[in-house]
C-alpha positions in Angstrom: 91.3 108.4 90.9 92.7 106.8 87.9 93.5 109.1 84.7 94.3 108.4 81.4 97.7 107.8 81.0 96.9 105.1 83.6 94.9 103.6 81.2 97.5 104.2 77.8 98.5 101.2 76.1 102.3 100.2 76.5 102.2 97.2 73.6 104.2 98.6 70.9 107.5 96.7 72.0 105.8 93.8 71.2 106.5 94.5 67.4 110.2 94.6 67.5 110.5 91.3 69.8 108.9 87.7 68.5 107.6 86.1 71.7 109.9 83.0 70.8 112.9 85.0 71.4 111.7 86.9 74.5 110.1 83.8 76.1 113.9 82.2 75.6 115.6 84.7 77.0 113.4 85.4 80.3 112.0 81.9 80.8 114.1 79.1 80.0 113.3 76.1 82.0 111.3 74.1 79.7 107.7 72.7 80.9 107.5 74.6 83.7 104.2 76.6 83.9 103.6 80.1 84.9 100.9 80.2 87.7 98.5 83.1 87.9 97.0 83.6 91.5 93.5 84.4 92.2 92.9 85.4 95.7 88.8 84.9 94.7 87.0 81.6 93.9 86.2 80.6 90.6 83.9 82.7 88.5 84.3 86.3 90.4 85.9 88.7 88.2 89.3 88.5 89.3 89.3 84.8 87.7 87.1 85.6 85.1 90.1 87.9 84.1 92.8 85.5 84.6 90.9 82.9 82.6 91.1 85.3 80.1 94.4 86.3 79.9 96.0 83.3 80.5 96.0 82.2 76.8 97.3 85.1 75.4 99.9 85.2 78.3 100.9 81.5 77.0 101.3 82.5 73.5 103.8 84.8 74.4 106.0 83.7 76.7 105.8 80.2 75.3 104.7 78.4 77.9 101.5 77.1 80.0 100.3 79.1 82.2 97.3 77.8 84.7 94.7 80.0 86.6 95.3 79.2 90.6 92.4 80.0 93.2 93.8 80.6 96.7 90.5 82.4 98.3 90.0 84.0 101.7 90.0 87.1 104.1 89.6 89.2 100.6 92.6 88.4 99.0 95.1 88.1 102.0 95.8 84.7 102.0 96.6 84.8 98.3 98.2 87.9 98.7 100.3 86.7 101.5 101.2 83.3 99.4 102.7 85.8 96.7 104.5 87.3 98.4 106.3 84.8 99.8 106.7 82.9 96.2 110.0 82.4 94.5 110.8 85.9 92.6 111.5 83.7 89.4 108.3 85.3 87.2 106.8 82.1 87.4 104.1 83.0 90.1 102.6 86.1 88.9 98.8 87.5 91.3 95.9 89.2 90.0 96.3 92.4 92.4 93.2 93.6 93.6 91.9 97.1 95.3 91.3 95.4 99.0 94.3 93.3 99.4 96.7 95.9 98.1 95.6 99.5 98.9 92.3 99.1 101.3 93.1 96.5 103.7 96.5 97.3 105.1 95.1 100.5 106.3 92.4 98.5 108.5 94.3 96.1 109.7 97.6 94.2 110.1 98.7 92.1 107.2 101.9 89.7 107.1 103.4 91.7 103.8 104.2 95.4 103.1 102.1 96.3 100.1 104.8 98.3 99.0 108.1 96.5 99.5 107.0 92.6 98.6 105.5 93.2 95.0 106.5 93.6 91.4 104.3 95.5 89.5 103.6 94.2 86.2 100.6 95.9 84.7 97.3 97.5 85.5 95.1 95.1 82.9 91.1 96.3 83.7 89.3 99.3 84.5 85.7 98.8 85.5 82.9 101.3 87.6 81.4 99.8 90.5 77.4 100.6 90.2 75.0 101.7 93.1 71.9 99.5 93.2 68.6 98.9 94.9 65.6 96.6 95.2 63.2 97.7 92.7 60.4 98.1 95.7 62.8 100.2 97.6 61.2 103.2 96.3 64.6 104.7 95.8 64.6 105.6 92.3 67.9 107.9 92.1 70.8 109.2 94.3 68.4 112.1 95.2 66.0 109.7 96.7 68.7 108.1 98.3 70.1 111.2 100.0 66.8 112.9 100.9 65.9 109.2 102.5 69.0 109.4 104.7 68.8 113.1 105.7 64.6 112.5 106.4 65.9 110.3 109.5 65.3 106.8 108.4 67.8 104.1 109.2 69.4 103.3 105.8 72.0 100.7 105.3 74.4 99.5 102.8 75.6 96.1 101.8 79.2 95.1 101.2 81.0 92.0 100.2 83.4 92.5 103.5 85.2 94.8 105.5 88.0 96.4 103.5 86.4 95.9 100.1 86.1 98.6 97.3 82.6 98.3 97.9 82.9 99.6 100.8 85.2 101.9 100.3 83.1 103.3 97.7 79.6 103.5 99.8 82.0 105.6 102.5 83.4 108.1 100.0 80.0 108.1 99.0 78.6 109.2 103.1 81.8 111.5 103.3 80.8 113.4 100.2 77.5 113.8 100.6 77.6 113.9 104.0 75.1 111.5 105.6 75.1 108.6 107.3 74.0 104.7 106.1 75.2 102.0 108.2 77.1 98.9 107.2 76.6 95.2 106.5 79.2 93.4 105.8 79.2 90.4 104.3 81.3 86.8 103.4 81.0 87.7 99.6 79.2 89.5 97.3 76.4 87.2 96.4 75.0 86.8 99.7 75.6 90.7 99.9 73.4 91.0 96.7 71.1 88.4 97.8 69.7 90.5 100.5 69.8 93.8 98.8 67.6 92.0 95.8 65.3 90.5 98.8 65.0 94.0 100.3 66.3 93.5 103.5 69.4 95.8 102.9 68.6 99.1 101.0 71.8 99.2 98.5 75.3 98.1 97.6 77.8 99.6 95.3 78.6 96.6 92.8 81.3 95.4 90.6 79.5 95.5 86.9 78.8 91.7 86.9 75.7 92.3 88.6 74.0 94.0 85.3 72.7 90.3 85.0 70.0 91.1 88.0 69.4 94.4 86.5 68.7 93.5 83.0 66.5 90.6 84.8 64.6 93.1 86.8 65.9 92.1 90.4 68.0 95.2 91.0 67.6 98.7 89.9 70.9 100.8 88.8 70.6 104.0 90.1 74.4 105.4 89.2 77.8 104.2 88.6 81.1 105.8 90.0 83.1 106.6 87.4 83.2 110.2 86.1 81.4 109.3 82.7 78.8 106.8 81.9 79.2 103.3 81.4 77.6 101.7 78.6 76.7 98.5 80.2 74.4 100.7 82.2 73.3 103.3 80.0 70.0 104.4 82.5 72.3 105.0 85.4 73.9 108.5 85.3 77.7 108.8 87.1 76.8 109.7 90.8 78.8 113.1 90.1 76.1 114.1 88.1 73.6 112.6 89.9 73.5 114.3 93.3 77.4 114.7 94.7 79.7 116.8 92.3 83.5 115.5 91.8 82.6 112.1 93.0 84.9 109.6 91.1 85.6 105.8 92.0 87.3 103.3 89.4 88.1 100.0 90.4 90.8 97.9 88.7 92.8 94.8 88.5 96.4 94.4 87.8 99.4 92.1 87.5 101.9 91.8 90.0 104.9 89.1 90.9 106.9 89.1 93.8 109.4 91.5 94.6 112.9 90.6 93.5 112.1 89.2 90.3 114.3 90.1 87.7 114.2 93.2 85.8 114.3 91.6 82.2 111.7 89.3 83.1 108.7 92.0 84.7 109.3 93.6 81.3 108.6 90.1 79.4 105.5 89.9 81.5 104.6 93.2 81.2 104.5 92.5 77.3 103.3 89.5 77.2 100.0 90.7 79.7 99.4 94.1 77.3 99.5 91.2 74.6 96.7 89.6 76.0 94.8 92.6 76.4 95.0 94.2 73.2 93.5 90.8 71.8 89.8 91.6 70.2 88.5 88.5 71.8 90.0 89.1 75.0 88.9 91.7 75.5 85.0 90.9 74.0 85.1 88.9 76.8 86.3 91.1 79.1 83.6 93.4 77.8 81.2 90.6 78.6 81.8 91.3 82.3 82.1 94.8 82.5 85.8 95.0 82.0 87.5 97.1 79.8 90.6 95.7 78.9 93.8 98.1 79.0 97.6 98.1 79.9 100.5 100.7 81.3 104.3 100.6 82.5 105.6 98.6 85.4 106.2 102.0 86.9 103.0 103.7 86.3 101.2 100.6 87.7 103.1 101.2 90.7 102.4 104.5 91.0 98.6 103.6 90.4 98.7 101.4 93.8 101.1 103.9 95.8 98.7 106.5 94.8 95.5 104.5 95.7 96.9 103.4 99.2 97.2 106.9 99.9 94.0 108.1 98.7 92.0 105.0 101.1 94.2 105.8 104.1 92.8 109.3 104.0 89.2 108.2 103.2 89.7 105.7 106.3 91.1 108.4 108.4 89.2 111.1 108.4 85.5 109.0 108.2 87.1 107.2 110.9 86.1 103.4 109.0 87.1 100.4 111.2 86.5 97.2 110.9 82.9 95.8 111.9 
C-alpha cells in the first residue's frame, strides 16, 4: 500500500543548485551517456516512462542519456544486468513491481533485491483496472463474485507468473475469498487478446488498456486503488465495489546499482523529480495512465522493502507458486 508521503515531491533542492554545477560535480567524464534500462520492450509503460524522462533527466545532469531495452523473464534479465553494472551512476533501471518485490519470493533470482540496488526515486503511481469481455455478462465485481461462488469455473488472465497482475487478481481471491484459476501468459497483449476474445473471463490491467475500453473491446468493471481514477471514471475502486479495504497501487521507480556514490544518487534523485515535475512530462505521463510524482532515496527504499514484505505474505498464506 502506498501512502502519501510516498507520493510527496522532493524537488525543491533543485532551486538552490543550477544543473551545470551539479552535473560537474557528480558526472564529469565528458560525452559519456547515462543509460536508462528497460527490462520491457519498446512501447510498454516501463519505456514509455523512460522515454519520457530521459530529456528532462539530460537537461539536468548535462548529458545524453539513451533509453536501453533489455526484455525477458519480467524484468530479470534487466534486472540482473543492473546489478552487475559499474556503480558509477551512469547505468540507472526503471525498477518495476515483479522483478523487485514479487519475483524473488517465487523463485530464485541471481541478485538480492535488497543488497545490489540504489534507490533513486519512486517516479509513477498508476491503478491497475479489472476488465472483461463486454459479452461476459459480468457487469461489476458483484457479478464477478456471485459467478465464482455459483460454482462456475472462472479464470483470470495475467501477463506471467510473478506479475502485479497477478498479484493483484490473488489479493483479489484472498479477500474475497473465492477461487478463479490462472492463465499466465508471455505478455500482456496476448493476455488481453484472449480476455477481449472471451476465452479468458478477466485480467487486472495496467491503465494502458483504457484504449480497448474506450473502443468498446473491454469493459472496466473497477480499479484497485482506494479512490477512483479519472481515466476510468465508470469503474468504482473494487473497495467499494464488493471487497472493503482492498488497495493495490502499482508503481515504477529509479534505481542504480549498489555502491554508487552517495553525492551522485542525490544528483539523480534531483535531476529524476526534475523530469517529473515537468507539465509536459507529465501530460504525457497522464496520456498513459501515469501520474507523475517523486520522493527521497530513502523513502523509495522503504517503498520496495515494504512491498517485498507485503507480496511475501500474500504469496505465503494463498500459497501462489509458479504455474
Amino acid at each position: 500500500m502506498l501512502s502519501k508521503r510516498y507520493a510527496a515531491l522532493h524537488f525543491a533542492a533543485l532551486c538552490a543548485l543550477s544543473a551545470p554545477a551539479v552535473a560537474q560535480a557528480a558526472f564529469p567524464e565528458p560525452g559519456v551517456p547515462v543509460r536508462i534500462v528497460v527490462g520491457f520492450p519498446p512501447g510498454g509503460g516501463a519505456d514509455v516512462l523512460a522515454r519520457a524522462a530521459a530529456m528532462g533527466v539530460s537537461r539536468t545532469l548535462g548529458t545524453n542519456v539513451i533509453v536501453e531495452n533489455r526484455p525477458g523473464a519480467s524484468g530479470i534479465i534487466a534486472t540482473d544486468y543492473v546489478a552487475r553494472a559499474k556503480p558509477d551512476g551512469y547505468t540507472v533501471y526503471i525498477a518495476t513491481p515483479g522483478s523487485l518485490t514479487i519475483l524473488p519470493s517465487l523463485q530464485k533470482v541471481p541478485y538480492d533485491p535488497a543488497r545490489d540496488f540504489a534507490p533513486i526515486s519512486l517516479l509513477v503511481t498508476m491503478p491497475n483496472v479489472l476488465v472483461t469481455s463486454p459479452s461476459s455478462g459480468i457487469d461489476s465485481v458483484g457479478d464477478l463474485i456471485a459467478r465464482v461462488k455459483s460454482g462456475k469455473d472462472v479464470t483470470y488472465a495475467s501477463g506471467g507468473n510473478g506479475t502485479i497482475g497477478q498479484m493483484a487478481a490473488e489479493q483479489f481471491k484472498m479477500m474475497a475469498g473465492v477461487h478463479m484459476r490462472h492463465i499466465p501468459y508471455k505478455g500482456t497483449t496476448p493476455a488481453l487478446s484472449d480476455v477481449v476474445s472471451g476465452l479468458v473471463d478477466i485480467t487486472f490491467s495496467d491503465p494502458s488498456v483504457r484504449t480497448l475500453v474506450a473502443g468498446g473491446k473491454l469493459k472496466a468493471l473497477a480499479v484497485t486503488t482506494a479512490t477512483p481514477s479519472g481515466e476510468f471514471p465508470t469503474a468504482p475502486p473494487i473497495a467499494q465495489a464488493g471487497i472493503p479495504g482492498y488497495e493495490l497501487t502499482n508503481w515504477y521507480g529509479a534505481i542504480a546499482p549498489a555502491g554508487v556514490p552517495a553525492d551522485i544518487v542525490e544528483t539523480l534523485n534531483r535531476a529524476f523529480a526534475a523530469a517529473m515535475a515537468d507539465p509536459e512530462v507529465g501530460r504525457q505521463l497522464a496520456a498513459s495512465g501515469m501520474t507523475a510524482t517523486s520522493n527521497t532515496p530513502a523513502q523509495f527504499g522503504e517503498l520496495m522493502a515494504n512491498e517485498r514484505g507485503k507480496w511475501a505474505e500474500l504469496i505465503k498464506k494463498a500459497a501462489i507458486r509458479l504455474d
